[in-house]
N, C-alpha and C positions, 0 to 999 in steps of 0.2 A: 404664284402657286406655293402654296406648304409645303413643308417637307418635315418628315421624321427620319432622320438616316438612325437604323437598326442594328449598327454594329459598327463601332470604329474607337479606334484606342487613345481617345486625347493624351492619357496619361502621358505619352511618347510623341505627341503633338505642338507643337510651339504655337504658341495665343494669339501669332498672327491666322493663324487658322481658323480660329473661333469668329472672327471677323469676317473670312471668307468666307467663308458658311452662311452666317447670317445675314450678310449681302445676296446671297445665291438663296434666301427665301427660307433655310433650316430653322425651324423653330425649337427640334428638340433630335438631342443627342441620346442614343441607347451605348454604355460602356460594357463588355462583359469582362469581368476578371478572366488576364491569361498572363503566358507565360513572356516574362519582360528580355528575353533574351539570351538570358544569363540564370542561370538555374540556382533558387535560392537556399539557402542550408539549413534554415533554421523558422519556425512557424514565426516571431518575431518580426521577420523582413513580408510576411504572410500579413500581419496584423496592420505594419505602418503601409502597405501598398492598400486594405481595404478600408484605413479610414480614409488616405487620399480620396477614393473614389465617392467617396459618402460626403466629403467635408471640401478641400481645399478643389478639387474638378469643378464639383457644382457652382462656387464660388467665380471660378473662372466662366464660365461659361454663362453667368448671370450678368457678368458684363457686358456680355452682346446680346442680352436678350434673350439667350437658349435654356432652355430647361434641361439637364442634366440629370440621367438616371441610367440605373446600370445593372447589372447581374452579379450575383455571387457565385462563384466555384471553386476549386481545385480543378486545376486545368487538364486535358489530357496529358500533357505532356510531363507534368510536373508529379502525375498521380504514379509514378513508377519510381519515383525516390523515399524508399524508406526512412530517409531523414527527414521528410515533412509529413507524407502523405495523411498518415494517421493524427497527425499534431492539429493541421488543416482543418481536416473534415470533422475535430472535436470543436473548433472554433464559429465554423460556419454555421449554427443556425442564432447565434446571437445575429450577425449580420443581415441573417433570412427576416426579420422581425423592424429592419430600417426599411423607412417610409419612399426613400426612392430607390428601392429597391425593387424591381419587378419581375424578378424570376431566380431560378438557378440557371448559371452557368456561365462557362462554354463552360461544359461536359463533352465525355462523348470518347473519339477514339482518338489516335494518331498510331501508334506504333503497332497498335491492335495486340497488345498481348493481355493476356489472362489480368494482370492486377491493373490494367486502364478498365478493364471492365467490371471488377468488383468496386472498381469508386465510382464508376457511370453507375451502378446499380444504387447503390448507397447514396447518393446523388439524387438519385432518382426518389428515395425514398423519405428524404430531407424535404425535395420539394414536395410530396403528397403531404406531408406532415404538416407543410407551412401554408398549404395551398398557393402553388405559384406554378407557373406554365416555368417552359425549361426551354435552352438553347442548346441544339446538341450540335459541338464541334466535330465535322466529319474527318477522315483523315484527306493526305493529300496525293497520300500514294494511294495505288489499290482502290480508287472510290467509290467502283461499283461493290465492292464485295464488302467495303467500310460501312457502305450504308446500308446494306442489308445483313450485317451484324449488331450495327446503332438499334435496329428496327425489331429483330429480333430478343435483343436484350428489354427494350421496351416494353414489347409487347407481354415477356417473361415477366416486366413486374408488373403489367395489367395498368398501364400508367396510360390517360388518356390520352386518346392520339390530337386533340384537337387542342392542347395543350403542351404541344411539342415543333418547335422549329428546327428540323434538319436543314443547317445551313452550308454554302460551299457548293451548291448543287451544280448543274449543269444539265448540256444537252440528255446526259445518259439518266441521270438522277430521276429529271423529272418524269420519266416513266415510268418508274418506280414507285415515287412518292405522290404521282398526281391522287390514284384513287383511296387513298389511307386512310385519310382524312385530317393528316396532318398538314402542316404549314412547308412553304419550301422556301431559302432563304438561296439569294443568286450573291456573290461578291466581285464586283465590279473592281480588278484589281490586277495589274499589270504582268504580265510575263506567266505567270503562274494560276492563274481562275481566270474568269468569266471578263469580257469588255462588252464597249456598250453596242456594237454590232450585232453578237450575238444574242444579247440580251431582249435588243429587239426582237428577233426573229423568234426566240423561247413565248414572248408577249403575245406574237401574229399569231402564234400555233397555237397556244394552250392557254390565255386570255390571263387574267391577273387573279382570278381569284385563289386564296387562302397563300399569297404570294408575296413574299417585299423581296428590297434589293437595297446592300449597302455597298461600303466601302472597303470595310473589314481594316482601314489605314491603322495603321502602327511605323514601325519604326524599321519597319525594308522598304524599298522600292514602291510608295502605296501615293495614293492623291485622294485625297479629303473630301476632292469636289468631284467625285464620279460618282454621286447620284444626280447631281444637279444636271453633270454632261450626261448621263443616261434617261433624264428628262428631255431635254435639245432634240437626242437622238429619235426618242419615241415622236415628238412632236412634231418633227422633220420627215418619218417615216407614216405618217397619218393618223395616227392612234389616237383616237379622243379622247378630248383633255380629261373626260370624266375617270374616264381610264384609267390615265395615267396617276389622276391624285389618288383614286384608289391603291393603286400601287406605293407610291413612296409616302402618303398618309395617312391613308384612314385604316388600311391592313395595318400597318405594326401597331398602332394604337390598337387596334381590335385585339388582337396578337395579345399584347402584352398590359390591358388592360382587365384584361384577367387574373390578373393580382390585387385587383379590387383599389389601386395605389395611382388609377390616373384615369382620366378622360378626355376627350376631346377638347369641350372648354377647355379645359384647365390648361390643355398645351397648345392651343389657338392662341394664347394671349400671350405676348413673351413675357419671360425670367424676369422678375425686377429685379434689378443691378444694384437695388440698394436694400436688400434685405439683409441680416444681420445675420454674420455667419460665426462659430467663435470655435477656434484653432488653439489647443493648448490653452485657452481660461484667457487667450486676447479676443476682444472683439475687432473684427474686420470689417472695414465698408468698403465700397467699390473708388477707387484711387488712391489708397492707402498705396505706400510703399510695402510690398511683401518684404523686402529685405530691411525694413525696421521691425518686423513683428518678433 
């Protein structure tokens, strides 16, 4: 079975992972720019983290075969520091205009104050500009009221619903977001969101459509291969198989080929590992030493 996982943070990943993945059937990775941990001070360290995703990720992830693409943002969390915020979002839409790039974001909330929502606005209005659907980062507190501020804000800029994935969702969420007509994104990720128990049973009730599920993995407590085990689960639980590819591939492609930037062929077939990729004015192939470049 294919797979698209729709959200997960290689950057903070080690490339044994890229291996598991594409063992476990992944053909293509969705990255969105967020906040690396450590809050950064200056647009600069903004710049060298969005060519990483553009340049040296894809690279990595062409060694096993996966097609790598990603989102642009300013992140919730990062949009309430006046030492980048502005710097940021004058930068972003050169980035809006690269080829694997399929959307804005994470956007959206976390702390929910006033200035995360004047850049989810602005955000918002980057992507109508560049025509690109949007990932809205929900917050983690508060999530029922998070999401019906994400949604409100939305709607205030008349931004299409079917062009938007509220993701982070859960039991409560998706009564919310089922009739909107937007997209709902579940993250399969330990301690803190959604496992695959639940997941299933969101599936049994409310069926898959306008629906994907990742990992959301990054650099806490996360595992890489919880779509694959939230495939197991569904298959285990009886869900037909048609089902389920609908879920973990042909929705986020649907999703995020609305950026006019991909298709289904194109991410059926994997990454060739020897495409020519060039980092700094070196050219890179697939078993170079990265630490000669």
């Amino acid at each position: 079975m294919l797979i698209f996982e729709p959200h997960i943070h290689m950057f903070s990943r080690i490339t044994d992972d890229y291996e598991r993945l594409a063992l476990a059937g992944v053909r293509a990775v969705l990255e969105p720019a967020f906040w690396l941990g450590q809050s950064r001070t200056n647009v600069g360290s903004f710049v060298d983290y969005f060519e990483t995703l553009i340049g040296w990720e894809r690279h990595r992830a062409q060694q096993f075969g996966i097609h790598h693409l990603c989102t642009m943002a300013l992140n919730p969390r990062e949009a309430n520091d006046d030492r980048v915020n502005s710097d940021v979002l004058a930068i972003l839409p050169r980035y809006c205009e690269k080829d694997s790039v399929v959307g804005v974001g994470e956007i959206g909330l976390d702390d929910q104050t006033k200035t995360e929502e004047k850049f989810m606005l602005a955000q918002l209005e980057l992507a109508a500009q560049h025509d690109l659907p949007v990932l809205v980062h929900t917050p983690h507190r508060d999530k029922k009221k998070g999401f019906e501020r994400c949604i409100a804000i939305i709607r205030d800029a008349d931004f299409p619903m079917e062009r938007i994935l509220l993701d982070h969702g859960n039991e409560e969420t998706i009564k919310i977001t089922r009739d909107l007509g937007c997209w709902s994104g579940f993250s399969i990720y330990p301690n803190t969101k959604m496992d695959p128990h639940r997941m299933v049973a969101i599936v049994q009730e409310y069926g898959v459509d306008r629906m994907v599920v990742n990992s959301a993995a990054d650099w806490g407590v996360s595992d890489p291969m919880m779509v694959p085990r939230t495939v197991v689960k569904l298959e285990q639980a009886g869900v037909a198989r048609e089902r389920i590819e609908q879920l973990v591939w042909r929705n986020p492609i649907e999703f995020f080929a609305q950026s006019g930037r991909l298709t289904e062929t194109m991410l059926a077939q994997p990454a060739s590992a020897n495409l020519r990729e060039t980092f700094d004015g070196n050219s890179v192939l697939r078993g170079q030493d990265p630490d000669r470049m």
